[in-house]
N, C-alpha and C positions, 0 to 999 in steps of 0.2 A: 718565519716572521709573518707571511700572508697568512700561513693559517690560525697564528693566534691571532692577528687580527680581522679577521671572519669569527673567532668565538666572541668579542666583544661588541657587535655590530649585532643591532636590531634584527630582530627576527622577521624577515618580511611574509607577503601574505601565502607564495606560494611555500613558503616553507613549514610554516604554520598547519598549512592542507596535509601535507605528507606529516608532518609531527602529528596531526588528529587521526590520523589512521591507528597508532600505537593503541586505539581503544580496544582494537580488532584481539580478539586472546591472542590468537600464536602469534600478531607480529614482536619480536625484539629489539631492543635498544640497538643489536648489529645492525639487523636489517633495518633500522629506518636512520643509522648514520650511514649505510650504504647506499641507500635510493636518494640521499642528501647529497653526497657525495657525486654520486653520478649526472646529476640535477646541475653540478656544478655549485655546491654548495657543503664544502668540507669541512663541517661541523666536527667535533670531538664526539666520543661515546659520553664523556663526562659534561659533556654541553648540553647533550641531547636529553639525557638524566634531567641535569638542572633545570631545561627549560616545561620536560614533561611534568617535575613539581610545581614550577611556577605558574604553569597555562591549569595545573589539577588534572592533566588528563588522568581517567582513570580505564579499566579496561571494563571492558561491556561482554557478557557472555552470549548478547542478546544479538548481538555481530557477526557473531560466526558463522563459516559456511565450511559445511560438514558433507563427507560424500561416504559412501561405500563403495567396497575396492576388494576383486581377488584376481587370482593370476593361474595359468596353467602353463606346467612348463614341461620336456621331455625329460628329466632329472632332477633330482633332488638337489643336484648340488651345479650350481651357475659356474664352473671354470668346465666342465663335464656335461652339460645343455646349457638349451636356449628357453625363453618364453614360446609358449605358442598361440596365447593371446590373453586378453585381458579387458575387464569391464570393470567400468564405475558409473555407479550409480548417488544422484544427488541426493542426499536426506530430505526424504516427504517431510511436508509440514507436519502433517496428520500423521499421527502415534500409529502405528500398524498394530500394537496389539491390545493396548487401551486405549482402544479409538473412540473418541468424544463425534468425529464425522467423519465416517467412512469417505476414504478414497479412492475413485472410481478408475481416477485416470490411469490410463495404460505406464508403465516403468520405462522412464527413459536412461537409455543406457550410452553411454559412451565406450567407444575401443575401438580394438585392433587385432586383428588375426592375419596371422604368417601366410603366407601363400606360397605357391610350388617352386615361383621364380625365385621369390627370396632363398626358398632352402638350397636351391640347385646353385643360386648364385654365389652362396656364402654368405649373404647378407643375414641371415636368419632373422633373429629379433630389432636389427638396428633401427627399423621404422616403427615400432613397436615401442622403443626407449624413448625415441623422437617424441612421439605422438602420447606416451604415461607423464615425460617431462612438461611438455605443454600442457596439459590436462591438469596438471596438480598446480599449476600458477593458479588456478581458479579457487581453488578451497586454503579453507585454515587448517582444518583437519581431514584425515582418512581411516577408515574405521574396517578393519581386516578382521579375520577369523582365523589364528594363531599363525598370526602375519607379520609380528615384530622376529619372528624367529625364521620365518620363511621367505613370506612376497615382498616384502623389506630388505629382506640381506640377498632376494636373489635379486631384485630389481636394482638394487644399487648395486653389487657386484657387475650386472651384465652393465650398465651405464659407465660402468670406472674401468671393465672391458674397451669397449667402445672407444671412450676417450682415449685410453692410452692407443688407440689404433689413428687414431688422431678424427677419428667420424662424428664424436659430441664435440660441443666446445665447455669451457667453462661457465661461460654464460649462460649456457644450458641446465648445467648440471646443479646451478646456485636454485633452483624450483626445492631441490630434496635437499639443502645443504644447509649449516647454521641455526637448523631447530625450526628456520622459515615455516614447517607444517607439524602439527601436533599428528600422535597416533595412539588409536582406540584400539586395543587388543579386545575382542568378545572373549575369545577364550581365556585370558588371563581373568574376565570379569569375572567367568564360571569357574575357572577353578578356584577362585579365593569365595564364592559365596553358596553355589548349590555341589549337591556328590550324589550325581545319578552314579551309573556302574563306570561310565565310562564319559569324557567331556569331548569324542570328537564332533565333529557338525553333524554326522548323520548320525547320531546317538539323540542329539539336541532336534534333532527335525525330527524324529519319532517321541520324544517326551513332550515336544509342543503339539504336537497333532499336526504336522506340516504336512502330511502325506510321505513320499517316500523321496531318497534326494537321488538324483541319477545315478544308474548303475554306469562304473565305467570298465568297458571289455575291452583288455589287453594286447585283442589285437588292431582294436578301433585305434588306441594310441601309437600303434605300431605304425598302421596306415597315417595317423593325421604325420607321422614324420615324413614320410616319404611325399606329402603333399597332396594326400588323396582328400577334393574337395567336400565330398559326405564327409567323413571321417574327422576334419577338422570344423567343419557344420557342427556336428554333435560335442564339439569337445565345448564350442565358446557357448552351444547354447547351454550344455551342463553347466557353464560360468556364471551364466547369465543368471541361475536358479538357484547357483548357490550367494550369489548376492543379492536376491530377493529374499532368502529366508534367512540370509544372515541381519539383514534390516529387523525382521520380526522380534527374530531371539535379542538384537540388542536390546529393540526398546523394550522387549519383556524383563530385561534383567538392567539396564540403567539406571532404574531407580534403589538397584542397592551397590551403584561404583563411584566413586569420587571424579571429576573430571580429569582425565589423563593430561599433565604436563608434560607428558614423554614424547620426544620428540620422532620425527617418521625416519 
């Protein structure tokens, strides 16, 4: 009875704020009857609808806050390893590869690398899930290099690890959850529009003129497990290069992708 009568009652100003957000591309109709909800103001999804036709919000592509994102992990497969770190990077204003004005400024990267204590203590990646869950409340989208099939299902696997260990909460975990963040696959861009010989990243850094992408030696990843501090140095800064050149190749091939409605 309360909450139908909360659907019939005037739409107040602070509600109105959060309903204007919906302009933003990824947010959805879940997510802004949920931040309504927890407002203390438990609108319907079918309320929420009506009132975004009523007020005309419409959605703005011009909104969006987009990053780049890749992950290094000891395993292919997250119940079998852990992460061993991870960087994102904000989408430059300025085009990287039809750039209209060069951009000078140095790459700011955000992340997290594993340390000796974590691996000896068992903690492995949990500060790491901590700190990608935090980070991703800040963008709409994230933009990976055949990352919907990898740094996607290992980062949410190692998170839904965690949780069940009881170490995330839920509250945490709703940043990747509900379609809340859209997600740009570059490689899925390449393989439906260009056919070099081969579509992995260090295929695509030699077709662009990138220079060469870091060689990574087998026993270097052997060490960064064991927590040897070079060893795992070299692993985030190879991270760090491949999300500088995966920036380039997007914007060199975005202009022949549709906007991904796919969810991260």
């Amino acid at each position: 009875m309360t909450q139908l009568k909360t659907q019939t009652l005037a739409w107040q100003e602070a509600e109105l704020k959060i309903l204007q957000t919906y302009k933003k591309p990824s947010k959805s109709l879940i997510q802004i009857t949920d931040e309504l909800r927890v407002k203390g103001y438990p609108r319907t999804k079918k309320a929420v609808e009506d009132a975004i036709g009523r007020y005309d919000i419409h959605k703005d592509i011009t909104l969006e806050t987009a990053a780049y994102y890749d992950i290094e992990a000891t395993n292919l497969s997250s119940d079998f390893g852990y992460m061993l770190c991870f960087r994102v990077k904000q989408e430059d204003e300025h085009d990287q590869f039809w750039p209209k004005v060069k951009c000078k400024c140095p790459p700011k990267f955000i992340g997290w690398t594993v340390n000796r204590a974590d691996i000896l203590g068992q903690k492995w990646d949990l500060e790491g899930c901590k700190k990608f869950l935090q980070v991703a409340k800040d963008f709409d989208r994230v933009i990976g290099y055949y990352s919907k099939k990898f740094d996607s299902e290992f980062l949410k696997t190692r998170c839904l690890y965690w949780a069940a260990k009881g170490k995330i909460s839920r509250e945490q975990i709703d940043a990747i959850t509900w379609g809340h963040i859209r997600h740009t696959d570059v490689w899925r861009i390449a393989h439906d529009n260009i056919n070099p010989h081969s579509r992995r990243l260090e295929s695509l850094v030699k077709f662009f003129h990138l220079g060469e992408k870091t060689a990574l030696d087998p026993e270097v990843w052997i060490s960064a497990q064991s927590g040897n501090k070079a060893a795992l140095n070299y692993i985030a800064d190879h991270c760090e290069k491949d999300v500088t050149t995966l920036e380039i190749i997007h914007d060199a091939l975005a202009p022949f992708a549709p906007h991904s409605r796919a969810s991260f």
